[in-house]
N, CA, C and O of each residue as an XYZ file, in Angstrom:
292
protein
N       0.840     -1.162      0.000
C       0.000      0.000      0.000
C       0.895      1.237      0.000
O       1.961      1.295      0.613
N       0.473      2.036     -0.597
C       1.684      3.584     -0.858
C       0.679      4.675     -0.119
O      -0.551      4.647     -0.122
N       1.517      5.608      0.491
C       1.061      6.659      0.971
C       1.088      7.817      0.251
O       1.923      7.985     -0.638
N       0.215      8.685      0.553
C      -0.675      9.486     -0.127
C       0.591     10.767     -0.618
O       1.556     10.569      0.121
N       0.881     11.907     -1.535
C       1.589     12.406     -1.337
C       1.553     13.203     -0.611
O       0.542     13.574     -0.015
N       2.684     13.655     -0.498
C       2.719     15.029      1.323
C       2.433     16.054      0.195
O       2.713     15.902     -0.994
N       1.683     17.384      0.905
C       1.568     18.508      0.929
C       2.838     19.266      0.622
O       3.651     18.838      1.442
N       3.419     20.158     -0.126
C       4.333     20.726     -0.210
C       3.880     21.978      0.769
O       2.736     22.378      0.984
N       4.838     22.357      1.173
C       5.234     23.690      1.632
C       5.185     25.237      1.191
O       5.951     25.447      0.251
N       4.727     25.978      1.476
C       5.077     27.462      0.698
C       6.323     27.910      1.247
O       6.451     28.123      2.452
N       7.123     28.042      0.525
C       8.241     29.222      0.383
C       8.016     30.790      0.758
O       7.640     31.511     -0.166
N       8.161     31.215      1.691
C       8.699     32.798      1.836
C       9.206     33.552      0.679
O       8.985     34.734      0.419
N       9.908     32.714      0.027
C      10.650     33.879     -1.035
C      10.012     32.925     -2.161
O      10.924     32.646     -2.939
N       8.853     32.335     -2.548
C       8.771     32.079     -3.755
C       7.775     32.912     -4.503
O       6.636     33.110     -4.082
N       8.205     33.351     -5.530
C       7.620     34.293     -6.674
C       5.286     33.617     -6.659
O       4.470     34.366     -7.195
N       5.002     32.809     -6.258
C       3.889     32.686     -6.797
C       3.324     32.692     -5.163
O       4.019     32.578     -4.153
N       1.493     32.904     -5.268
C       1.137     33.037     -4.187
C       0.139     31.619     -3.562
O      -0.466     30.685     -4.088
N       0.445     32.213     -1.828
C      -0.022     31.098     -0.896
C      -1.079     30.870     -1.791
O      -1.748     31.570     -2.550
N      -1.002     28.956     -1.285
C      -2.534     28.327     -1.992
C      -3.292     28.901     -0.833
O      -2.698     29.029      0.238
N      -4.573     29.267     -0.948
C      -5.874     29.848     -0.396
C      -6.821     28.798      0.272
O      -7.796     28.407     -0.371
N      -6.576     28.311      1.563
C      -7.861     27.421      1.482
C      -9.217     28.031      1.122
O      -9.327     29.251      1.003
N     -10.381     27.097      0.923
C     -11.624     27.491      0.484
C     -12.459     27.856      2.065
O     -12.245     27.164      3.061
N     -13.169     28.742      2.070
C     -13.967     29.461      3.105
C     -15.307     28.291      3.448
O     -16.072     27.747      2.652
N     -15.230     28.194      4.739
C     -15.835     26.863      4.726
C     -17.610     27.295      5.020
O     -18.072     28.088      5.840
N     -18.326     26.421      3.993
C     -19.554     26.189      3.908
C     -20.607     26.804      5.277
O     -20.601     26.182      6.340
N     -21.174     27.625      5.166
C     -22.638     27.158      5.799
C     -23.836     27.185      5.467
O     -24.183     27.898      4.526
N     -24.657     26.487      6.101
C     -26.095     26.459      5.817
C     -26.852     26.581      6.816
O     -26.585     26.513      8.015
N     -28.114     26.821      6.121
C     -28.986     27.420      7.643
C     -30.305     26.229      7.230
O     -30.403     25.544      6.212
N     -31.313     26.305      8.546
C     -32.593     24.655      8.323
C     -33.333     25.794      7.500
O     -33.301     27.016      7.645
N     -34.179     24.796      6.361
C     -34.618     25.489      4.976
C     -34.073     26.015      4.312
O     -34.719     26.884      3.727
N     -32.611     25.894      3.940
C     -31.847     26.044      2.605
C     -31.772     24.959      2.049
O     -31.338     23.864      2.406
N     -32.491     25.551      0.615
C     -32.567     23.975     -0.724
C     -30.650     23.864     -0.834
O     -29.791     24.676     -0.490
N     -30.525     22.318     -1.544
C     -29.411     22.431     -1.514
C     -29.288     21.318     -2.847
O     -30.257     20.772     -3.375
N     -28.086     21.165     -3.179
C     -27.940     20.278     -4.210
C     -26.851     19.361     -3.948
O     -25.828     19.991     -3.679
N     -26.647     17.750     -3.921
C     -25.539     17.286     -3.588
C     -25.252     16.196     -4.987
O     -26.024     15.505     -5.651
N     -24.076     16.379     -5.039
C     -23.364     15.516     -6.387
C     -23.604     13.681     -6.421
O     -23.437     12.888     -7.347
N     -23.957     13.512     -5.310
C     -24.492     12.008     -5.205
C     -25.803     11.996     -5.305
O     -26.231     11.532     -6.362
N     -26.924     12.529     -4.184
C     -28.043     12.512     -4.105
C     -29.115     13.595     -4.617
O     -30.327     13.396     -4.543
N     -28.632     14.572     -5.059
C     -29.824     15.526     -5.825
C     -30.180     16.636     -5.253
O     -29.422     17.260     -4.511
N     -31.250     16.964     -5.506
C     -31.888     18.139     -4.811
C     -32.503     17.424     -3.139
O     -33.031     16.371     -2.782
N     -32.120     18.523     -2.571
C     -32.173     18.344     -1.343
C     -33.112     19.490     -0.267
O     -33.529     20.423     -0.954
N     -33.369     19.572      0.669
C     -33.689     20.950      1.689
C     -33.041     20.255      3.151
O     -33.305     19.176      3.681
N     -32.038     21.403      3.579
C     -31.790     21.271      5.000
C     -32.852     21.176      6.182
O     -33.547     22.171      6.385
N     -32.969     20.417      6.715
C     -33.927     19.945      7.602
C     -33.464     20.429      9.179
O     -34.185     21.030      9.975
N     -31.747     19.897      9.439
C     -31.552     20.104     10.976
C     -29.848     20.536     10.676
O     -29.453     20.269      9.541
N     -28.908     21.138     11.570
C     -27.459     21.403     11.764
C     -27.020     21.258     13.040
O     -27.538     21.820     14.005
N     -25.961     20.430     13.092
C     -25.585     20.122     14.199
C     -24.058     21.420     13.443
O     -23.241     20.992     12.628
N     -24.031     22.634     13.867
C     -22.581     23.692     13.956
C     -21.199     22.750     13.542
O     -20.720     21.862     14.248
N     -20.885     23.027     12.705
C     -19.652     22.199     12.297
C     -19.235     21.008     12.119
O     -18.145     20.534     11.798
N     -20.561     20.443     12.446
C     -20.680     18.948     12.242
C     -21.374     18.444     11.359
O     -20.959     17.339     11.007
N     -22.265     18.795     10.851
C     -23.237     17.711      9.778
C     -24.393     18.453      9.697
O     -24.761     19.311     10.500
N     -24.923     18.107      8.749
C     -26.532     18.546      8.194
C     -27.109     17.491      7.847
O     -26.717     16.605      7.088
N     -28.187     17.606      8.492
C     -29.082     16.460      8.319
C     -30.078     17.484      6.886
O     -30.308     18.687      7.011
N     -30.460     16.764      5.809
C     -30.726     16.821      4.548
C     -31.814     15.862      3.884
O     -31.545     14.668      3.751
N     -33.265     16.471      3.389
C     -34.052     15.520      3.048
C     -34.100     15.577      1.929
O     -34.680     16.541      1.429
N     -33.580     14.688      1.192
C     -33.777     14.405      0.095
C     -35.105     14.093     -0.938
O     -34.997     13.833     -2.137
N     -36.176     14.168     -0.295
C     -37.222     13.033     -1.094
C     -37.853     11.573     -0.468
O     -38.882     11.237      0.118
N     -36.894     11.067     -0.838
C     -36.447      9.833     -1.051
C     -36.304      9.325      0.268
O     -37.137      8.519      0.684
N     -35.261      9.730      1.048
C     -34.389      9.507      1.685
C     -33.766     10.619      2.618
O     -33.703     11.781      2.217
N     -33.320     10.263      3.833
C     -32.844     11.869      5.071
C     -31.495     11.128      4.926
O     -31.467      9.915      5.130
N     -30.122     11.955      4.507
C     -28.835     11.942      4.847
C     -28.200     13.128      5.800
O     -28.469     14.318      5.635
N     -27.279     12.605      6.862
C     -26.438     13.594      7.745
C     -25.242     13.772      6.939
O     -24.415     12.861      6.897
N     -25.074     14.806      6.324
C     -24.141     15.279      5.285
C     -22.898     15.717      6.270
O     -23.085     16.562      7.145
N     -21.672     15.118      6.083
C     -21.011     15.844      7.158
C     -19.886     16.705      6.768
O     -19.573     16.712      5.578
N     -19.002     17.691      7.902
C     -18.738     18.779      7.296
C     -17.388     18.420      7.005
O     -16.763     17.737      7.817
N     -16.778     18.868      5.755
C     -17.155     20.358      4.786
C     -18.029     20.707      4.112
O     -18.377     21.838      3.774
N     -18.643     19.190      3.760
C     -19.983     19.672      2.524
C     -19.183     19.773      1.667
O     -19.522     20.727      0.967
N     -17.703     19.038      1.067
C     -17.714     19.214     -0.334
C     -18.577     18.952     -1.080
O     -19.241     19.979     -1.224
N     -18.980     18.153     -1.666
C     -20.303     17.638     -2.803
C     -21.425     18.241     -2.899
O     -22.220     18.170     -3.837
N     -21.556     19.118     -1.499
C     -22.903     20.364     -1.402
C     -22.750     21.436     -1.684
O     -21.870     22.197     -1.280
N     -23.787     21.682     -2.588
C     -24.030     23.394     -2.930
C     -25.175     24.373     -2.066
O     -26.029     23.488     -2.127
N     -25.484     24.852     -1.739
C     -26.428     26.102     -1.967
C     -26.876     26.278     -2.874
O     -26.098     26.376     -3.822
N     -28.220     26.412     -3.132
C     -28.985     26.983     -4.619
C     -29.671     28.348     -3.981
O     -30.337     29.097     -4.696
């Protein structure tokens, strides 16, 4: 099994700029939402930095955080 590659480092003196992390997600209960697996969605419940519970339709998923795969509509 091989391990994952390491993260490089930023340089002080290198000519190009810090990578930026992304500003992390929120949602509030009754924001529609869209997720890349399961579809259109509406926030139902938030547990603060932990998960969103999300009804799909279909189906209730606890989406947990970052919420990559989730949008906001």
């Amino acid at each position: 099994m091989t391990k994952p590659a390491a993260r490089t480092r930023h340089l002080p003196t290198s000519p190009f700029k810090t990578p930026v992390a992304p500003a992390p997600k929120h949602f509030a209960e009754g924001d529609q939402v869209t997720h890349d697996m399961y579809g259109l969605g509406r926030v139902i419940g938030m547990e603060e930095g932990i998960a969103a519970l999300v009804d799909f339709g279909s189906t209730q998923m606890r989406i947990l955080s970052p919420y990559a795969k989730m949008t906001k509509l």
